[in-house]
N, C-alpha and C positions, 0 to 999 in steps of 0.2 A: 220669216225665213229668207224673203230676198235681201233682204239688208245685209244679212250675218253670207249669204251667196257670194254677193257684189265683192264681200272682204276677203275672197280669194279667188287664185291664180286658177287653179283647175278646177274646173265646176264639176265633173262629174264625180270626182274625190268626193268633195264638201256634199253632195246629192246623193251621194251614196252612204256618208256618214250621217246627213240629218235624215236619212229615210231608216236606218238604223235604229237611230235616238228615237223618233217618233215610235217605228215597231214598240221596241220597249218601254217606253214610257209616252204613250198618251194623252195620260192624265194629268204629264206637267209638262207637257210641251212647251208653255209657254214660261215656264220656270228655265228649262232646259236652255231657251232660249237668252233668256238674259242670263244667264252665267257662261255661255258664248260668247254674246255679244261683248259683257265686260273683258274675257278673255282675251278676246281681239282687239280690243280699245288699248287692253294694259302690255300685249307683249305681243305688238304685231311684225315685231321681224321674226318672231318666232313660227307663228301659227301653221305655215303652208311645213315648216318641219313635224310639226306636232301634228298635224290631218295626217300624215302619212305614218309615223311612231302609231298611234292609236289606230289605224284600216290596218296594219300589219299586224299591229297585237293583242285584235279585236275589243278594242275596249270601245264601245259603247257608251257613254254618256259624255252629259258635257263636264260634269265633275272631273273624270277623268281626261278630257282634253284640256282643260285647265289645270289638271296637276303636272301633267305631260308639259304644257308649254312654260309653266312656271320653274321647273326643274330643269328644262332647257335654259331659261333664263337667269335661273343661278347659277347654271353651270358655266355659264360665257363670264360671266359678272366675275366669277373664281380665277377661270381663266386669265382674265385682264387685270385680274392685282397681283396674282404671282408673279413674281419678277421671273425672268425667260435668263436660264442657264449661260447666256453669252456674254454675262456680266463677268468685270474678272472679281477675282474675287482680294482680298487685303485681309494680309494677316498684319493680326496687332502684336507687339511685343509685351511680355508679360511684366513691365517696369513699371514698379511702383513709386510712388511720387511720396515725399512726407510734408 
């Protein structure tokens, strides 16, 4: 639990969310825990977004904060291939060539 702690910015957040996880699941604490841990390994400029998405929208596990951070993560990924509207645009002529 301190490892997956130390990997965020506000600790009473992350202390409030693993005291959550644990209420409800228990028995796989420590399951719970390494699918955090990898969470925070693979999309960690996401996570201190997604602790917060997930304490507002009471979700509870760490499945769900890894689906949370991974959808954040596609969704910037989206972001940064669409080309941004300030492009000009070029119209083609409809001339055909033989």
């Amino acid at each position: 639990m301190e490892t997956i702690k130390a990997s965020f910015d506000d600790q009473k957040k992350i202390q409030l969310f693993l005291e959550e996880v644990e209420k409800r699941y228990p028995r796989y604490m420590r399951d719970q825990l390494q699918i955090l841990s990898r969470a925070v390994k693979n999309f960690e400029p996401f996570t201190e977004f997604a602790l917060e998405i997930c304490i507002k929208q009471t979700l509870w596990s760490a499945n769900d904060f890894h689906d949370v951070v991974r959808h954040l993560a596609r969704t910037q990924e989206q972001e940064s291939i669409i080309p941004s509207t300030d492009m000009p645009i070029v119209e083609m002529s409809s001339t055909y060539y033989k």
